[in-house]
C-alpha positions in Angstrom: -13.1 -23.3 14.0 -11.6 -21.6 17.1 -9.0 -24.3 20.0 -10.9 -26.0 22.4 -8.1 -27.5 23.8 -4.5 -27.1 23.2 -1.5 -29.1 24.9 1.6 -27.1 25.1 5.0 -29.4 25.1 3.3 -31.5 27.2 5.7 -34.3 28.6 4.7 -37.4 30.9 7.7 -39.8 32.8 7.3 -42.3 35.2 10.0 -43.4 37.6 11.6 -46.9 37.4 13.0 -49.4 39.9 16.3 -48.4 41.2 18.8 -50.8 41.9 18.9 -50.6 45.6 18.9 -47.2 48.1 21.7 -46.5 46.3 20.9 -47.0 42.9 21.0 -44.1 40.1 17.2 -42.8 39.6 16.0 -43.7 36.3 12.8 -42.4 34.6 10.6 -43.8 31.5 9.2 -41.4 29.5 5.7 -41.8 28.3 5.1 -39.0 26.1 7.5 -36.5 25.2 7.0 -33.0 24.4 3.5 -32.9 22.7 1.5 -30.5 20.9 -1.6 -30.4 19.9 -4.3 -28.6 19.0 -8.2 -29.9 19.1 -11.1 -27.7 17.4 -14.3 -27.0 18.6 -16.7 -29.2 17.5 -14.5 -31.5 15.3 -13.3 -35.5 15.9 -9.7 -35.9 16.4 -8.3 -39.4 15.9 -5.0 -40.6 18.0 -3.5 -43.4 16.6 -0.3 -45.5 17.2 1.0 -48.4 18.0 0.5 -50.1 21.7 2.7 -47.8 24.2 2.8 -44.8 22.1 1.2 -43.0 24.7 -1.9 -42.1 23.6 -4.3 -43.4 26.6 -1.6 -41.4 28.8 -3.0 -38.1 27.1 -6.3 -39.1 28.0 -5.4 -39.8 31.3 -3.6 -36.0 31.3 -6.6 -33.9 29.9 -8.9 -35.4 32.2 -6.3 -35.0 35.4 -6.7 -38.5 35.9 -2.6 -38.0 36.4 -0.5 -34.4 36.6 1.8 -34.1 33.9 5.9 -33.9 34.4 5.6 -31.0 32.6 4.1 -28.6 29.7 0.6 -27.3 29.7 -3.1 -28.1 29.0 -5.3 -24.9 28.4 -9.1 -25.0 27.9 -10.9 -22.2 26.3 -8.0 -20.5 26.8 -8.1 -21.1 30.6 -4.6 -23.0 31.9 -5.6 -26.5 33.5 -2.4 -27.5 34.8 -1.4 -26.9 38.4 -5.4 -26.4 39.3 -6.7 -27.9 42.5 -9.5 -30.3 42.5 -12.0 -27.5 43.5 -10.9 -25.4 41.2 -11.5 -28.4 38.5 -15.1 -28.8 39.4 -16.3 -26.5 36.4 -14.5 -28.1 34.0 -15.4 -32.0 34.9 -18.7 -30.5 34.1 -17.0 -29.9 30.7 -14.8 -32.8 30.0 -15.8 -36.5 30.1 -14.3 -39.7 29.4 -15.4 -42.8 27.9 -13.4 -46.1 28.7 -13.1 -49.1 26.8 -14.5 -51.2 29.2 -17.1 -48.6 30.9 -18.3 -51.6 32.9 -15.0 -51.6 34.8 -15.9 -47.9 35.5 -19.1 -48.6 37.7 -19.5 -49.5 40.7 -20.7 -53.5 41.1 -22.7 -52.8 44.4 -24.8 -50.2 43.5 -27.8 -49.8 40.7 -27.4 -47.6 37.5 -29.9 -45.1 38.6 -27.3 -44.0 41.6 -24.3 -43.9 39.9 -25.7 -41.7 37.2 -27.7 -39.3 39.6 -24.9 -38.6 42.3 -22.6 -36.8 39.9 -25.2 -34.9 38.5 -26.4 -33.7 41.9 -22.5 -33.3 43.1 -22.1 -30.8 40.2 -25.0 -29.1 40.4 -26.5 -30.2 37.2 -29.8 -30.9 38.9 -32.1 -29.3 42.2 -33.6 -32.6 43.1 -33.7 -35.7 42.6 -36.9 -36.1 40.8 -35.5 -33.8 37.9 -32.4 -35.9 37.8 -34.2 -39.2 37.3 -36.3 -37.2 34.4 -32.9 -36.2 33.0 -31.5 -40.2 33.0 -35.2 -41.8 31.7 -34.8 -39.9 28.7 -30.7 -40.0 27.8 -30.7 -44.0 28.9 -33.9 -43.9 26.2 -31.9 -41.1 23.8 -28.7 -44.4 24.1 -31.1 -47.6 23.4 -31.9 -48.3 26.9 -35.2 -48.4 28.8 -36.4 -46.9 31.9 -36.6 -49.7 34.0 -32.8 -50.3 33.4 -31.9 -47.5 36.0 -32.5 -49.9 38.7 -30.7 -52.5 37.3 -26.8 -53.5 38.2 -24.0 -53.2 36.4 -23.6 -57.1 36.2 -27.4 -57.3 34.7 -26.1 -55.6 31.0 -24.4 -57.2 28.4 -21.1 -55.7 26.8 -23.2 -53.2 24.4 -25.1 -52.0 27.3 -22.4 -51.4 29.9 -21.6 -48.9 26.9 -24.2 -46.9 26.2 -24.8 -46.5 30.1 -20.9 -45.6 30.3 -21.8 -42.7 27.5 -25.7 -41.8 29.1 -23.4 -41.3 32.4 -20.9 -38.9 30.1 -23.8 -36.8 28.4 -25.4 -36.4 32.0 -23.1 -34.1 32.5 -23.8 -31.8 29.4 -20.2 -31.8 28.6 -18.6 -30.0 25.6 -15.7 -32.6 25.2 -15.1 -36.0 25.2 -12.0 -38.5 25.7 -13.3 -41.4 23.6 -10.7 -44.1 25.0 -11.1 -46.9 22.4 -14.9 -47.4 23.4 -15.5 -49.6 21.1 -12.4 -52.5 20.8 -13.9 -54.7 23.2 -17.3 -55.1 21.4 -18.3 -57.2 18.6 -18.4 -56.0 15.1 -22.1 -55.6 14.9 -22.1 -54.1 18.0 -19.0 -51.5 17.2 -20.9 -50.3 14.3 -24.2 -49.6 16.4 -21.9 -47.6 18.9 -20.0 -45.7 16.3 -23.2 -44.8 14.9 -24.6 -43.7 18.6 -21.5 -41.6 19.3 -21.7 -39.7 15.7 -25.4 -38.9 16.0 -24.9 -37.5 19.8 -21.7 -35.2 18.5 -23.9 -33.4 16.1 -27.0 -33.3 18.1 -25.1 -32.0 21.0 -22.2 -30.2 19.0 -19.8 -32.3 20.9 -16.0 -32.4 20.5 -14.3 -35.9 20.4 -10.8 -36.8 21.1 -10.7 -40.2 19.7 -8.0 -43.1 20.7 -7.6 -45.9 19.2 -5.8 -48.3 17.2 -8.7 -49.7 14.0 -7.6 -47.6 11.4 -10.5 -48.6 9.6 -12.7 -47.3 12.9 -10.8 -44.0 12.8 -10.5 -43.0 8.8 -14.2 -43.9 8.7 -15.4 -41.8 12.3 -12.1 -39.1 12.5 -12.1 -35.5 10.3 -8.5 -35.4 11.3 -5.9 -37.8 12.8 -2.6 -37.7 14.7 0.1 -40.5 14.9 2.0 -41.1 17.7 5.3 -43.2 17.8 7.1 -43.6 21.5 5.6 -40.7 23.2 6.3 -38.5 20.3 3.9 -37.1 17.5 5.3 -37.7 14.3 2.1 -36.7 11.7 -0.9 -34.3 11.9 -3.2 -34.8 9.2 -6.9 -34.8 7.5 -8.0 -38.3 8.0 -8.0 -38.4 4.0 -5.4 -37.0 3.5 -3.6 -39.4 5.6 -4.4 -42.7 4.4 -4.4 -41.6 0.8 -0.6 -40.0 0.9 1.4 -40.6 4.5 4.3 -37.8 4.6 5.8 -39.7 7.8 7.2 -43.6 7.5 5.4 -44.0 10.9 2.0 -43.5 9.1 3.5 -45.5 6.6 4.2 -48.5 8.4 0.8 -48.5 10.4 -1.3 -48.5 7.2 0.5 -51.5 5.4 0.1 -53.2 8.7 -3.8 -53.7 8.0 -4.3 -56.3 6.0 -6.7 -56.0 2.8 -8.5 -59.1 1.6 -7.7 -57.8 -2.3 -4.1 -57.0 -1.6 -2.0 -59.3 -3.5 1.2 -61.0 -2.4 3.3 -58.9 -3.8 2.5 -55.8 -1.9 2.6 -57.7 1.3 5.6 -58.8 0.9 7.1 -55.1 -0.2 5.1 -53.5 2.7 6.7 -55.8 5.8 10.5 -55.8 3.6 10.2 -51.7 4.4 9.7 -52.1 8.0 11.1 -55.6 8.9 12.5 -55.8 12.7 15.9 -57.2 11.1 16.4 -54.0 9.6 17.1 -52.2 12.8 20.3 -49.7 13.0 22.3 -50.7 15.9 24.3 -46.9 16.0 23.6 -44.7 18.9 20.5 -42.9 18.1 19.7 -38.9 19.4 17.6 -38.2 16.6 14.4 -39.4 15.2 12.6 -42.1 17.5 11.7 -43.9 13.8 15.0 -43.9 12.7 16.4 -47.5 13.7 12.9 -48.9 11.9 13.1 -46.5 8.9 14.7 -48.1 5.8 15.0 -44.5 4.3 17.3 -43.1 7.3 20.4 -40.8 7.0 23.0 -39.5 9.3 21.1 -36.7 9.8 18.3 -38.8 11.2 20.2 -40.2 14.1 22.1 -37.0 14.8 19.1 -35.0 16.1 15.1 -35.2 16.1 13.2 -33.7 13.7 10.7 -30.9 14.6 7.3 -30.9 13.5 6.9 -29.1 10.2 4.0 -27.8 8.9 2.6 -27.8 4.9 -0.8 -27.6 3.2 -2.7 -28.3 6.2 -0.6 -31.0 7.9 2.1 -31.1 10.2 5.0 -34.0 10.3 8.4 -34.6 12.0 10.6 -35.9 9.2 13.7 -34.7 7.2 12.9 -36.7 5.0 8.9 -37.0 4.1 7.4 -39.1 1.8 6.2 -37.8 -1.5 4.9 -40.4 -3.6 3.3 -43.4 -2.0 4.5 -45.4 -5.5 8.0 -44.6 -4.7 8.1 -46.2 -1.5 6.7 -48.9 -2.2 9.0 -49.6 -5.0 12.2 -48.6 -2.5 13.1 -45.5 -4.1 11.3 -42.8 -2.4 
């Protein structure tokens, strides 16, 4: 499969509060120095723990925010440092879905608006009449009816506000999608009808999916491949089966004994929080890996400087150390 989208040592920081006029400038950095590399046509997972940076990607591909710095290409075609004019074509291209899409619309003004205006803003559509034909049938293509374009945001349920957030995406005809959790503020049932939706529309539309999120049961079950984030850094590319049946980086590691499994007995719970208890934190100065106070495995060499990403039968990981036998670790020999 040829690179939809690539991001080239793309890096994110926000300033902090200064002590005063006179206070030294201090900046946090959100992601550091990311690469990564989405195929055409395929569903990419992002996982991580809370503040690992992963909506702040999404945020950067769609130029809801200009990186720090780094790249984002397209096609081949360089995004960053475009203007907004020159960004039309590819908002045609690239779409987001939010958790919360009903956040996302505006409370004053019916459904049927809000999804006609962009279409006639981008030229999708000559007239209104075939923009209304387009919405009947992708709010009927979503599980909606007709009559629901001249409804109000406040008039759906949860579910609903969803599917209109994804019939406004596909109105569009994009090519590639920022899937931003869509589905964590839903019930169950209703997660599992979304999930469903979204997979149906990627094949019949040959869609490609960047997928955030933090259910790992959600992401090895809709994800081909996954990447793990860990303080603004990627620590672990992988097929999603090949990650959750033999995790090279502790990061992975640690996220996949933190679901809990109704059949797991005591004994592995206890082994899986010993690895990555908060009391085993390294207090010595740290330049290396971002894991390394957590990591129960860590050298010298791990604090000294970070890893880079390495790659090896199909996968790509920043450790010196990688896991090789899931057994081992467990046991604490590695």
């Amino acid at each position: 499969m040829s690179t939809l989208l690539k991001l080239e040592n793309l890096t994110k920081r926000y300033p902090k509060k200064s002590d005063g006029i006179f206070g030294k400038k201090e900046f946090f950095t959100a992601i550091d120095n990311i690469n990564l590399e989405i195929k055409k046509g395929e569903i990419l997972g992002l996982i991580g723990e809370s503040g690992s940076g992963k909506s702040t990607i999404g945020k950067l591909i769609m130029k809801l925010t200009e990186p720090t710095s780094g790249s984002i290409f397209y096609n081949g075609k360089k995004l960053t440092g475009l203007s907004y004019k020159e960004m039309l074509p590819y908002y045609r291209k690239m779409q987001m879905i939010f958790q919360d899409s009903g956040s996302s619309f505006n409370p004053r003004k019916p459904i049927g608006k809000q999804l006609i205006t962009p279409m006639q803003r981008l030229g999708i559509v000559d007239s209104v009449y075939e923009a209304e034909t387009e919405i009947y049938q992708l709010l009927q293509r979503v599980g909606l009816k007709k009559d629901h374009i001249n409804r109000y945001p406040h008039e759906f349920s949860g579910g609903q506000r969803q599917r209109l957030g994804i019939a406004r995406a596909l109105a569009l005809k994009p090519e590639f999608l920022v899937l931003d959790e869509p589905t964590s503020a839903l019930d169950v049932s209703i997660q599992a009808q979304i999930l469903n939706l979204l997979l149906d529309l990627q094949e019949e539309f040959d869609l490609t999916y960047l997928f955030i999120g933090h259910n790992l049961s959600v992401i090895r079950f809709f994800c081909s491949r996954v990447a793990v984030m860990y303080k603004g850094k990627m620590v672990e590319v992988a097929n999603s089966e090949d990650l959750y049946e033999q995790p090279k980086h502790p990061v992975s590691e640690m996220l996949l004994n933190s679901v809990l499994s109704l059949n797991a007995d005591e004994q592995q719970k206890e082994e899986s929080s010993f690895l990555y208890d908060e009391s085993t934190r390294n207090t010595r100065e740290n330049h290396g890996c971002v894991f390394a106070e957590k990591c129960q495995y860590a050298l010298d060499s791990c604090f000294m400087s970070p890893p880079a990403m390495e790659e090896s039968q199909n996968r790509s990981f920043a450790c010196y150390y990688p896991i090789k036998n899931k057994e081992l670790v467990l046991s604490g020999k590695r």
